[in-house]
C-alpha positions in Angstrom: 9.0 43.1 -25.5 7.1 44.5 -22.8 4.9 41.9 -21.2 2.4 42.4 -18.3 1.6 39.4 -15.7 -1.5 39.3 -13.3 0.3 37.4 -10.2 3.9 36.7 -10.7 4.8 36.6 -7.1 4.4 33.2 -6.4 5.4 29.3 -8.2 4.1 29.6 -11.6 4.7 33.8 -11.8 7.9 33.4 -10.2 9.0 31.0 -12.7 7.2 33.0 -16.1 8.4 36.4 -14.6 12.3 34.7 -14.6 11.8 32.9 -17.9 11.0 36.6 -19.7 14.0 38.5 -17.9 16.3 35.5 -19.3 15.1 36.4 -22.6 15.2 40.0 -22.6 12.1 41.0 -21.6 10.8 44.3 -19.3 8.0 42.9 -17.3 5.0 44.3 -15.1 4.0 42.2 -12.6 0.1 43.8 -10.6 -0.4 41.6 -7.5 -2.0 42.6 -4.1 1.4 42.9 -2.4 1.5 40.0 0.1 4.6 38.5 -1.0 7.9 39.7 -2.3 8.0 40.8 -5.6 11.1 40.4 -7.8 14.4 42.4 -7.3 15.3 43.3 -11.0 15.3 46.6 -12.9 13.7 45.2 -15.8 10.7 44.8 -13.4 8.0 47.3 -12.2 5.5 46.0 -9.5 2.6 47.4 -9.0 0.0 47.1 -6.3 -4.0 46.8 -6.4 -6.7 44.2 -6.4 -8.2 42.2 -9.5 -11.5 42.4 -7.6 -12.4 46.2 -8.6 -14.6 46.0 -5.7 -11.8 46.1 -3.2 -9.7 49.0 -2.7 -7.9 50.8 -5.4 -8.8 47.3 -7.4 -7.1 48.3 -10.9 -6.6 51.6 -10.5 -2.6 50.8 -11.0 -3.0 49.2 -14.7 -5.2 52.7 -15.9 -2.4 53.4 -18.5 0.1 51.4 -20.0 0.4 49.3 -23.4 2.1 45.7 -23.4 2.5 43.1 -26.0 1.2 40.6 -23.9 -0.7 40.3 -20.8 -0.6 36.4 -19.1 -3.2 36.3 -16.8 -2.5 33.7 -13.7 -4.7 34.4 -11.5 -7.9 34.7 -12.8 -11.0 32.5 -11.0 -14.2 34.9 -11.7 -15.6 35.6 -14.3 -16.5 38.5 -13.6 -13.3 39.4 -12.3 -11.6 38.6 -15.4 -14.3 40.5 -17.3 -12.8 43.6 -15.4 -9.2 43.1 -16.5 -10.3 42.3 -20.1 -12.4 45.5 -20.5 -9.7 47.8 -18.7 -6.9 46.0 -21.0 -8.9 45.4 -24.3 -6.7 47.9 -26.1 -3.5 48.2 -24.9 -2.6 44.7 -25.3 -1.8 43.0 -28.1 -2.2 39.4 -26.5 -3.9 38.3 -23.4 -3.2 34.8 -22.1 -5.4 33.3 -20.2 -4.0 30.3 -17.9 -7.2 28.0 -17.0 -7.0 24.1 -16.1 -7.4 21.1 -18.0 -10.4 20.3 -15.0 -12.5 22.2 -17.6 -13.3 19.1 -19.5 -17.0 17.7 -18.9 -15.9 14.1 -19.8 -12.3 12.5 -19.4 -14.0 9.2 -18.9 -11.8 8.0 -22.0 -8.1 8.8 -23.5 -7.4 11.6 -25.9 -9.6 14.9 -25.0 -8.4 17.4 -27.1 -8.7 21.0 -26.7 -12.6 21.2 -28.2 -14.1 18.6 -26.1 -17.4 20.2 -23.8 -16.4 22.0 -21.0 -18.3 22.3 -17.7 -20.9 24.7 -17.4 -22.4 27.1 -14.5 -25.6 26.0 -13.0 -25.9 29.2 -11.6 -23.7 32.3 -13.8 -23.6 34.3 -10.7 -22.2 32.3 -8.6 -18.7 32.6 -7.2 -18.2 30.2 -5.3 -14.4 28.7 -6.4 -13.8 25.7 -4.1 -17.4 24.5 -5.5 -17.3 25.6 -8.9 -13.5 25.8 -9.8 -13.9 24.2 -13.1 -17.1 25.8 -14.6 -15.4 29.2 -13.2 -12.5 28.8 -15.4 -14.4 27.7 -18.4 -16.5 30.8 -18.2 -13.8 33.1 -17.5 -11.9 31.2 -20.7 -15.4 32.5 -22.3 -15.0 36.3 -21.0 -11.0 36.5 -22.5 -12.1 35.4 -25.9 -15.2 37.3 -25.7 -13.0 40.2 -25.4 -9.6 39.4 -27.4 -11.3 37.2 -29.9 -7.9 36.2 -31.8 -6.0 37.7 -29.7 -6.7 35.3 -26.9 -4.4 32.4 -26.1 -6.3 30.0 -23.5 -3.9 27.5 -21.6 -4.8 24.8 -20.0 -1.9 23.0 -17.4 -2.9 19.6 -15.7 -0.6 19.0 -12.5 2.2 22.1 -12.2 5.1 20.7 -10.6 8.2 21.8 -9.4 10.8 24.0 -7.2 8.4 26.7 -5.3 4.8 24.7 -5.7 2.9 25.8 -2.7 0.6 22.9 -2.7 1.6 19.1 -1.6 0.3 17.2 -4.3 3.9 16.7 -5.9 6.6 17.9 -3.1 4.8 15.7 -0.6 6.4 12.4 -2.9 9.2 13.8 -3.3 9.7 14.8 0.9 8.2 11.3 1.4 10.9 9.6 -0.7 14.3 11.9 -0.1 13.9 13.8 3.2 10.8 11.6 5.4 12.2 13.5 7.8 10.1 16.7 6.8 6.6 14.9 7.3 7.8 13.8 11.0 8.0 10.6 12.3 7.3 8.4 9.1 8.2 4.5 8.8 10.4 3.2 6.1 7.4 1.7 4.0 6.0 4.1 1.9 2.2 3.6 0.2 1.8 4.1 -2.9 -1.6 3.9 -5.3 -1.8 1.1 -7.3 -1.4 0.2 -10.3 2.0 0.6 -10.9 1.6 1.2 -14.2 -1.5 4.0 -14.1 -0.4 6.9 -16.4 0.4 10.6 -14.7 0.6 13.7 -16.7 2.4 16.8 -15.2 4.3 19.4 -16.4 7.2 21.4 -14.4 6.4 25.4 -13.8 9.3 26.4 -15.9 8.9 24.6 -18.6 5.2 25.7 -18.9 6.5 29.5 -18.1 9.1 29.4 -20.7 6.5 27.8 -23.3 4.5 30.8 -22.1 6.7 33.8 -22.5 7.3 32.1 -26.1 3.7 32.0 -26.9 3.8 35.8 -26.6 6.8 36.5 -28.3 5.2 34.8 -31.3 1.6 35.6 -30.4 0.1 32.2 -30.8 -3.6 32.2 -30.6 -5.5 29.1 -29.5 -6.5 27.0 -26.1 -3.8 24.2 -25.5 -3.4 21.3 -22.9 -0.5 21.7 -21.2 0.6 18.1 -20.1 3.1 15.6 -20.6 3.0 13.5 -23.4 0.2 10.3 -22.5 1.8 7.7 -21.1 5.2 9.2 -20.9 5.1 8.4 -17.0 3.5 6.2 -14.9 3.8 5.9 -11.3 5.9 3.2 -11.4 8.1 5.7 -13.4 7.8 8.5 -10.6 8.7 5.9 -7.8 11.7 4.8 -9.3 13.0 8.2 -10.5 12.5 8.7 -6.6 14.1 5.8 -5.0 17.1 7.0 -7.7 17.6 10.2 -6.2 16.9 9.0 -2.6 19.8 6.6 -3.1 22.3 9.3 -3.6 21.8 9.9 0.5 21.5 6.4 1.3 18.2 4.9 0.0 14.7 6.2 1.0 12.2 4.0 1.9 10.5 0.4 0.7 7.1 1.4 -1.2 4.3 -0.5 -0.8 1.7 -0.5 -3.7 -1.6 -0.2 -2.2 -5.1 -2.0 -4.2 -6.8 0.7 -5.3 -10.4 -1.0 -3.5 -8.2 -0.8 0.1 -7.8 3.0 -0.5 -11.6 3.5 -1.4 -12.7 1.2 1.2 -10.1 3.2 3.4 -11.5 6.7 2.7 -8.8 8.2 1.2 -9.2 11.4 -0.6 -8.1 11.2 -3.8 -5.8 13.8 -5.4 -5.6 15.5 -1.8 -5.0 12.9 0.7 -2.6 10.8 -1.7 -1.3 12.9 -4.4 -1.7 11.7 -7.8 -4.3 9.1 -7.2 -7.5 9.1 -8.5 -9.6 6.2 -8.5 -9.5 4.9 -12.6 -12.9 2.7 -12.1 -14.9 6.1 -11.4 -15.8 7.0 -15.2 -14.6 11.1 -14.5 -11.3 10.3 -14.0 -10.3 7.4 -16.0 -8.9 9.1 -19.1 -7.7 12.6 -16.7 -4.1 11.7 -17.1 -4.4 10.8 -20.5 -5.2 14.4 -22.4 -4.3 15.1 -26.1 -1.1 17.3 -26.2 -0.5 17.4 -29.9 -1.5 20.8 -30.1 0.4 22.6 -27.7 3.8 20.4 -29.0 3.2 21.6 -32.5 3.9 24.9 -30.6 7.2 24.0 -29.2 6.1 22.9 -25.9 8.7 20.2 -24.4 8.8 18.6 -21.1 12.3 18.5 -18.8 13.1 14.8 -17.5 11.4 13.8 -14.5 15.0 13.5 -12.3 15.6 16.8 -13.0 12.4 18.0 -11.7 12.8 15.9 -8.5 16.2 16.8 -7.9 15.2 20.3 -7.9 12.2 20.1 -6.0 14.2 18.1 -3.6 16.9 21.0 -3.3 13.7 23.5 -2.8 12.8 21.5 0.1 16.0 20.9 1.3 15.4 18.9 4.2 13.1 21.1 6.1 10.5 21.6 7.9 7.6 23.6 6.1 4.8 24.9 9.0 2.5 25.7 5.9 2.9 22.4 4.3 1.3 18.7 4.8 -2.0 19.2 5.8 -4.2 17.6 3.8 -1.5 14.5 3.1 -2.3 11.1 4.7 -0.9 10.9 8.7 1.6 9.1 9.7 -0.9 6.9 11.6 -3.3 6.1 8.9 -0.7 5.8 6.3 0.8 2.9 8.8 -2.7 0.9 9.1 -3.0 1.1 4.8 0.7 -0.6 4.8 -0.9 -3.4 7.0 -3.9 -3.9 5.7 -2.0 -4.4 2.5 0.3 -6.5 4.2 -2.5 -9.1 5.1 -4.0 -9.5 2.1 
């Protein structure tokens, strides 16, 4: 099959452009050209701009015809309208990879794929870092507007795994398996309480390969991609660590810290320290708790969690990322939360 992808250069494209060359697949990958593109015949890159403002914007995807398009990098709508119109005809299916942040309300368990999505105060705004979630949900409007059943909308809570360029996942497993990476860190770790808060993610391949088969079978439908509810909790993630880190000689003691310490504290949630978000603030209280019957009933499965850290872990491989740790908590004010927990 011939299949077009709107990125593929980086984490989750990487992963979907790999996943359809293991099965066969010719692939087109259109990305702006800032980072290396993959080395395989049974790939053509081409170069351009989604924004047809800029440049040559599409000028690259003017003729062509693919059985599906997967579309990973759209954030505007009217971006995406542009890519829709330009495409319209010479694809048979267009997915459409949004977020599960679309929902209005995850104050309780179970939001399945129909539940109200956010809405733009202002339509012409685009503005991403403020709006990212209305954004998506109206460019999930334009692709169905345009592909009617030929639209596949997905919707991926935390993507995990080997080549993620954010922190929100690596930075657990670097703090647990190579501390070393984050500089000088002490051997008490802290870690959001309650051990046994629920965490949905979902690795990049096993999304990607769900993916490619979507197209092959040209599913229509909007699906949450997530791990089953309640199939991990932190307490899971923590020991899966501590398991691997032991293989080197143990990583360090974790410390659970009450989640009132970290409010009272200022920590960011989700940014500061990954994975936590504060459960007694109604919005995020069911977040890692989405329905994800529908996208099972379509094959979607979910590796096991040591294999995901053990391959991060080997991605990382015990150095030191320039790019990386930002936002994380310091060494300094991670060290103060430890002992304020400590005194209590």
């Amino acid at each position: 099959m011939r299949f077009l992808v709107l990125g593929g250069t980086r984490f989750l494209g990487r992963h979907l452009v790999e996943a359809a060359i293991e099965r066969g697949h010719t692939v087109t990958t259109f990305s702006r050209g800032r980072l290396p593109t993959h080395e395989h015949p049974s790939v053509l890159p081409l170069g351009g701009d989604r924004d047809p403002r800029k440049g040559a914007g599409l000028a690259a995807l003017a003729s062509g015809s693919w059985d599906a398009a997967f579309d990973l990098s759209g954030y505007v709508p009217r971006i995406v309208d542009a890519s829709c119109e330009l495409l319209g005809s010479r694809v048979r299916r267009y997915v459409f990879v949004s977020t599960a942040s679309v929902y209005t309300d995850t104050s309780v368990p179970g939001t399945r794929e129909d539940a109200p999505r956010e809405r733009l105060a202002d339509p012409a705004t685009e503005n991403v870092a403020a709006n990212y979630a209305a954004l998506k949900a109206a460019c999930e409007d334009r692709v169905v507007a345009h592909f009617g059943p030929r639209a596949t909308i997905v919707r991926p809570g935390l993507i995990v795994g080997p080549q993620d360029p954010t922190d929100r996942f690596s930075y657990w497993v670097a703090r647990f398996t190579q501390p070393q990476v984050l500089g000088d860190r002490d051997d008490e770790a802290a870690v959001p309480a309650p051990r046994e808060r629920g965490i949905q993610m979902v690795d990049a391949r096993d999304l990607a390969q769900w993916m490619v088969a979507l197209g092959e079978r040209d599913i229509a439908g909007a699906y949450n991609a997530v791990s089953r509810p309640g199939q991990w909790t932190m307490e899971t993630l923590v020991s899966a660590l501590l398991h691997h880190a032991a293989r080197d000689g143990g990583g360090p003691t974790p410390v659970w810290i009450d989640a009132d310490l970290l409010k009272k504290a200022r920590v960011q949630p989700w940014s500061e320290l990954p994975l936590w978000l504060p459960q007694d603030e109604p919005q995020y209280a069911g977040f890692f708790e989405l329905d994800d019957r529908l996208a099972r009933e379509t094959g979607f499965v979910t590796r096991p969690l040591s294999a995901t850290i053990a391959d991060t872990a080997a991605w990382l491989g015990g150095k030191w990322r320039p790019d990386a740790w930002q936002k994380v908590l310091s060494a300094e004010r991670e060290r103060r939360l430890v002992a304020l927990q400590s005194e209590r």
